[in-house]
MITOR-985073 format. One record per residue (C-alpha): residue in one letter; x, y, z. Coordinates in steps of 0.5 Angstrom, whole numbers, plus 2048, in hexadecimal, padded with zeros to 3 digits. Example, Ala and Ser with C-alpha at 12.3 -4.5 7.8 and 13.67 -1.06 7.14 Angstrom:
2
a8197F7810 s81B7FE80E 
END
This chain:
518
x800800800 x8038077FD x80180D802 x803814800 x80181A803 x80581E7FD x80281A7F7 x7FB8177F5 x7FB8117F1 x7FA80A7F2 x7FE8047EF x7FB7FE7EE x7FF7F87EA x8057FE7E8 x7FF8017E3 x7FC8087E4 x7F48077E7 x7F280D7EA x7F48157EA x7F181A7EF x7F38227F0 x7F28207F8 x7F88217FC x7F781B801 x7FB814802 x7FA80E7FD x7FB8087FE x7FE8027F8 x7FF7FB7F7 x8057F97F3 x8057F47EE x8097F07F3 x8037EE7F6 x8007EC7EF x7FE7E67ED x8057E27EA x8017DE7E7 x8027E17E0 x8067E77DF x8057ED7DB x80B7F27DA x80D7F77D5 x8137F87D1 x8147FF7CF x81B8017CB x81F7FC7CC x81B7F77C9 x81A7FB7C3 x8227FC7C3 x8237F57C3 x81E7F57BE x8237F97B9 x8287F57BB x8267EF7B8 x8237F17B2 x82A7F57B0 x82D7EE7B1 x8287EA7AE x8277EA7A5 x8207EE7A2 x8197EA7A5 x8137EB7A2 x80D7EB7A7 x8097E67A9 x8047E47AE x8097DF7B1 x80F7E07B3 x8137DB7B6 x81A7D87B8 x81C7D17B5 x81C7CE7BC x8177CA7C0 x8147C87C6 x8197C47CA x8187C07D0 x81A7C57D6 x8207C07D7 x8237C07D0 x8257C87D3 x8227CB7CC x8227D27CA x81C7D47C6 x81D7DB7C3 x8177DF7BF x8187E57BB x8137EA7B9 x8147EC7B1 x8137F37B0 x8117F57B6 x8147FC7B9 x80F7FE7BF x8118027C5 x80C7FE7CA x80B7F67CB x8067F37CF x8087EC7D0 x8037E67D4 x8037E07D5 x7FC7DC7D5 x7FE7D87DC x7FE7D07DE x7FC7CB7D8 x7FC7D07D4 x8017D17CE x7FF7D87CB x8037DE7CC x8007E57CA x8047EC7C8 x8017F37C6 x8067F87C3 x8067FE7C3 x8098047C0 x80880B7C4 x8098127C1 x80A8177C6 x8068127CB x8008117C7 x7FE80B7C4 x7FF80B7BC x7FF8047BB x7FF7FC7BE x8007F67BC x7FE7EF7BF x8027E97BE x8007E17C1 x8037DB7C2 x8007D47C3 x8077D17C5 x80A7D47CB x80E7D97C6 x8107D57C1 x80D7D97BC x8087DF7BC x8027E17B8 x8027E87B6 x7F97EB7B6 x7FA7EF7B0 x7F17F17B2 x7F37F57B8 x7F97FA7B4 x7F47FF7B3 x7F17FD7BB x7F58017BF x7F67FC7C5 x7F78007CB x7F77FB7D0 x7F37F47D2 x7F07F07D7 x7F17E97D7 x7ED7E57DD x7F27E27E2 x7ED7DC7E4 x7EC7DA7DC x7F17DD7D8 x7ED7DB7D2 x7E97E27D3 x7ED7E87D0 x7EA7ED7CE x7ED7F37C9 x7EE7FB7CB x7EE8017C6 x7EC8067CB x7ED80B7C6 x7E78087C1 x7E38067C8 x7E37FF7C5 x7E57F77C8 x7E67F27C5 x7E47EB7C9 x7E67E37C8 x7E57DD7CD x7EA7D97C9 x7F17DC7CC x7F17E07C5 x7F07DC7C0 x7EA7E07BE x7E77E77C0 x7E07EA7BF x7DF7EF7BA x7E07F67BF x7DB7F77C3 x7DA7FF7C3 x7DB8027CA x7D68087CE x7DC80A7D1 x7E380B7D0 x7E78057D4 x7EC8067D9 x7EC8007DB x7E97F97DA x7E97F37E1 x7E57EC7E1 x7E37EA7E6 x7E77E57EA x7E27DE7E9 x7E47D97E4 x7DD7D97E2 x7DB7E17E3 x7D87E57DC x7D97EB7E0 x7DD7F07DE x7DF7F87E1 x7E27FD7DD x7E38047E0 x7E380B7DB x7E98107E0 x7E78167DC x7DF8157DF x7E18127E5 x7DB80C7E3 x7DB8057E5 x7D78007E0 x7D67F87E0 x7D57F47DA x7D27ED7DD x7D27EA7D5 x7DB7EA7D5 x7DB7F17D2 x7D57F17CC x7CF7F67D0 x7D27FA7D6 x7CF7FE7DC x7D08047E0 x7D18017E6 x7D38087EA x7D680F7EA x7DB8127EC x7DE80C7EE x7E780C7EF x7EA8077EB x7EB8047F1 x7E67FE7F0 x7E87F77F2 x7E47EF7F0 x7E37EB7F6 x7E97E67F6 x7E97DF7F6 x7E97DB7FC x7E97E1801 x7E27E47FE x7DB7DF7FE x7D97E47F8 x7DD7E47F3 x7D87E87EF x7DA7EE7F5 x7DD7F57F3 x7E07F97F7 x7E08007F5 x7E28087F8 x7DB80D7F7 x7DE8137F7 x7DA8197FC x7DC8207FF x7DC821806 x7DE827809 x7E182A803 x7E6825801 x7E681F7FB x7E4818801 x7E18117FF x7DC80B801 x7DF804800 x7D88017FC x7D87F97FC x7D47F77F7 x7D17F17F5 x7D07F07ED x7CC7EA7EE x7C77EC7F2 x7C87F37F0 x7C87F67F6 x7CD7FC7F9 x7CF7FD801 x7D5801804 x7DA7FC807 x7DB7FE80E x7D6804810 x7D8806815 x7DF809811 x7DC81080F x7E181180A x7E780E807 x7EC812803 x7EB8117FB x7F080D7F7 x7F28097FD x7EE8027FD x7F17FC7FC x7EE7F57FC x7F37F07FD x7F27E87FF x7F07E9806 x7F07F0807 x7ED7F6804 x7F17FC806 x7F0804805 x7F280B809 x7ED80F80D x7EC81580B x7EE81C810 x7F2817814 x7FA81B814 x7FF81A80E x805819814 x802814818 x80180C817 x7FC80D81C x7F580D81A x7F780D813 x7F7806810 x7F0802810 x7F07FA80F x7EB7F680E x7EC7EE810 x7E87E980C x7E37EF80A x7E27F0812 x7E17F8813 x7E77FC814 x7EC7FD819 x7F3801819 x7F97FF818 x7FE7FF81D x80680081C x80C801821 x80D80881E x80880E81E x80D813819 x80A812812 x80D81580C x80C812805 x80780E807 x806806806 x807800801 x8047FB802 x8097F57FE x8057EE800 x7FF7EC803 x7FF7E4804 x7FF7DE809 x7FA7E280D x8007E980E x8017EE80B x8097F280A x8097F8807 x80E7FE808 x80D80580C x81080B809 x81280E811 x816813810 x81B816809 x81F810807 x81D80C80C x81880680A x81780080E x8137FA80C x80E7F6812 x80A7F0812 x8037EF815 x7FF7EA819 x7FA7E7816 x7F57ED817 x7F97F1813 x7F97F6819 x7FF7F581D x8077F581A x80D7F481C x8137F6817 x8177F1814 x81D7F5810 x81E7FD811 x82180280D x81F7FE807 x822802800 x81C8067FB x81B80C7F8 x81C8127FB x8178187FD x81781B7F6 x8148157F2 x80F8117F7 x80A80F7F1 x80880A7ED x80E8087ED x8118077F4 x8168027F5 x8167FE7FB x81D7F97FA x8197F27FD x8187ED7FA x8147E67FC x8167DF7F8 x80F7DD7F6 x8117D67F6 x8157D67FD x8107D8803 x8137DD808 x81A7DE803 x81A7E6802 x8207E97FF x8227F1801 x8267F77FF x8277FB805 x82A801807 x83180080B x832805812 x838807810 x83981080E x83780E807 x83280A807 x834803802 x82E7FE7FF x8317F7801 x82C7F27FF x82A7EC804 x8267E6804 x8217E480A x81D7DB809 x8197DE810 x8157E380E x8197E980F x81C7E5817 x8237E5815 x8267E880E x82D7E680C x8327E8806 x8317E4800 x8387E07FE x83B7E37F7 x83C7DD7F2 x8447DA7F1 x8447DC7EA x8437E27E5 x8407E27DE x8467E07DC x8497DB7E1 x84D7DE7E5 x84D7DE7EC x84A7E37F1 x84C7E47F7 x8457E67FB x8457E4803 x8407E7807 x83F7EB80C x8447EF807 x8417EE800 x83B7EA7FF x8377EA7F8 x8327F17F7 x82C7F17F3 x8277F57F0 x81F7F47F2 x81D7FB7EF x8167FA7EB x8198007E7 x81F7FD7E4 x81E7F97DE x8227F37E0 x81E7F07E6 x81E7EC7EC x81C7E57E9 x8187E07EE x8127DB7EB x80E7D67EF x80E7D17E9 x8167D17EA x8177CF7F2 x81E7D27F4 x81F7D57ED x8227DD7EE x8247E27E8 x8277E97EB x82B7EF7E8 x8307F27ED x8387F17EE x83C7EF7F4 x8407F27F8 x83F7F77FF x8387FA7FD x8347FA7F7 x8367FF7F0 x83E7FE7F3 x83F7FA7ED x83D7FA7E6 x8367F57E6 x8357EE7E3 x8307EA7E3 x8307E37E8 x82C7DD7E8 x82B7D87EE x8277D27EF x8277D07F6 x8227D67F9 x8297DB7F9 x82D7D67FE x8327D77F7 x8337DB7F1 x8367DB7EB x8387E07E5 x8337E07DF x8387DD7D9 x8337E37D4 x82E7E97D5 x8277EA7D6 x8227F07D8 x81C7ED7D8 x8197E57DA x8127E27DB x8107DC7DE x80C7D67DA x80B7CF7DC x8107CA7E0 x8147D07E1 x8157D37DA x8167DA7D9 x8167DF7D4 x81C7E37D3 x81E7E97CF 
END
């Protein structure tokens, strides 16, 4: 949960989804919290420069719509690479996702920006996990903007020009789409509901601050409300009874200032209630409803206190403040991850001084579990707000960390906690660089550092479908940025390293432990 006094958007997933000219708190998700089922990332220069690369050292090809390496798929034990290239493709964004379990489809939107505005798009599939791609020559014209895939069945995509106001829907994982369904309203956004069995669908227009629900997967839709914050929420699976719910901010004035209600709305039986009366009002753009807990800040609380400030609804129970060793509050509060019945999340104290703590089961009390952890200065607590801890999805209770030193001037030295956060220790160097010789890194004086910025297009890499595997960008020695960077590799949870042979930026997981490299 992101809360900033100075700032007044909220970030959900790293998107955009809400803007208001109030000056209040707000409060944001990280994509680490994210479903890492499926991943969705995007590439922006590097991959068009990559791009320029080959086709400078490869002869003239005509287009076609398949384009493909000569390679096949390979047992994963037969340690083959399969490479795809995209013929004549020059685009300034990529947006690459992989259909999930027992699903072979790998989709991309292309896009090409002129000054930040869309000018063109293109859509690419594969059906055999990237080995070759489809290019849909139907949507050149379209202007994708975005999409939205249904997590609970990926089968159902659905296809955004918002420019055009029209959508284009399949339920067979892209093979085929609709003809384009014309819109009323302009769609920033486009979310299915979380029930693998659910026609329901919410899209919300930021430009009027209106809420509309389609019950038929996008051909017929409704007002639902207005004006709504794009801070809307479905009931999640396993911790809703009603997967048809909606959680969403009305937005009201009270005594002169920009307030909200949290609206619990029920899509099958079409009725509204406000969560929790007895909250008069909750800041706008501040609600996040994530597995057990719905969070959100109350309004005219102060913006330097943690005290009455943080709301926490365990199990859709009314709320309760959060409760935190240290009352100072400066930047605000990240929450990082919400599973196991706890919540860690980061509190911004004081300049330069963030600590991360964990949670009872509640979701009001915590306790720290590593101080002065390194994230972005004052100036940019955005959107874009580094916090340097990572969680090893495929080890329980292993996180990893980049913590700033005592010393005059403060030095980012990365740790490794298997306890959740209980103890923390130095990771160990590899032996040998990239070209064999030995390295001479002993902890306590030199340990291996890594970078877990979300900003940095080389990313930390841990996966649940490949237990123990870890890919990280960093360098060894004293502390982090002492040495020039490479990119290291471990396949025992980061117990030992070694350095990668070749380089890469950008990698998403497939099945069995696969991944996607670029």
């Amino acid at each position: 949960v992101f809360c900033s006094a100075a700032s007044s958007k909220l970030y959900y997933n790293q998107e955009v989804v809400a803007t208001t000219s109030v000056n209040e708190q707000q409060i944001t998700i990280s994509q680490q919290d994210a479903d890492q089922t499926q991943t969705e990332y995007g590439i922006a220069q590097l991959y068009k420069q990559h791009l320029k690369r080959q086709q400078r050292s490869q002869p003239a090809t005509s287009q076609s719509n398949v384009t493909s390496s000569s390679a096949t798929i390979a047992p994963r034990s037969s340690n083959i690479v399969v490479t795809s290239k995209l013929v004549n493709t020059f685009y300034d964004y990529l947006l690459v996702r992989y259909l999930g379990e027992d699903n072979s489809v790998i989709l991309i939107l292309c896009q090409k920006l002129h000054f930040g505005i869309l000018i063109h798009s293109s859509i690419f599939r594969s059906e055999n996990y990237g080995a070759s791609f489809k290019r849909y020559y139907q949507f050149d014209n379209a202007k994708v903007s975005s999409w939205a895939i249904q997590n609970a069945s990926p089968a159902n995509i659905i296809l955004i020009s918002a420019s055009a106001k029209k959508i284009y829907s399949s339920s067979d994982s892209g093979s085929t789409f609709s003809d384009p369904i014309s819109l009323s309203f302009m769609p920033s956004r486009i979310v299915y509901s979380n029930s693998n069995v659910s026609a329901y669908v919410l899209g919300y227009e930021s430009m009027t601050r209106s809420l509309y629900i389609s019950r038929d997967n996008g051909n017929i839709w409704t007002l639902l409300n207005q004006p709504v914050t794009s801070s809307f929420f479905w009931a999640v699976p396993t911790f809703d009874a009603d997967l048809s719910t909606v959680y969403y901010e009305l937005l009201q004035i009270a005594q002169g200032r920009s307030v909200a209600k949290i609206v619990q709305y029920n899509a099958t039986k079409n009725i509204s209630q406000v969560f929790d009366p007895k909250i008069a009002y909750t800041q706008p753009n501040t609600l996040i409803v994530s597995n057990n807990y719905i969070f959100c800040l109350k309004s005219f609380s102060s913006a330097s206190s943690t005290k009455d400030l943080m709301l926490v609804s365990y199990k859709r129970l009314g709320f309760s403040y959060a409760k935190f060793p240290i009352v100072d509050l400066h930047n605000g509060f990240f929450i990082l991850y919400t599973y196991d019945d706890e919540v860690i999340l980061a509190v911004n104290h004081k300049s330069n001084l963030t600590n991360i703590y964990i949670s009872d089961k509640s979701g009001i009390y915590y306790v720290l579990v590593i101080d002065r952890i390194k994230t972005s200065g004052d100036h940019i607590w955005t959107r874009k707000t580094d916090f340097q801890l990572k969680k090893f999805p495929s080890i329980p209770g292993t996180f990893v960390a980049t913590q700033l030193s005592n010393d005059r001037v403060p030095r980012p030295i990365t740790k490794i906690s298997r306890n959740k956060g209980g103890t923390w220790h130095l990771l160990r160097a590899p032996t040998n660089n990239s070209f064999g010789h030995t390295i001479n890194c002993v902890p306590p004086t030199c340990s291996l550092h890594l970078q877990l910025s979300v900003q940095n297009y080389r990313r930390f890499y841990s996966h649940i479908s490949s237990p123990g595997f870890l890919i990280g960008y960093g360098n060894w020695g004293s502390y982090l940025g002492q040495y020039s960077p490479s990119i290291f590799i471990s396949h025992d949870g980061g117990a030992t390293w070694q350095t990668a042979p070749y380089a890469f930026s950008e990698f998403s997981a497939l099945n069995h432990g696969s991944i996607i490299v670029t």
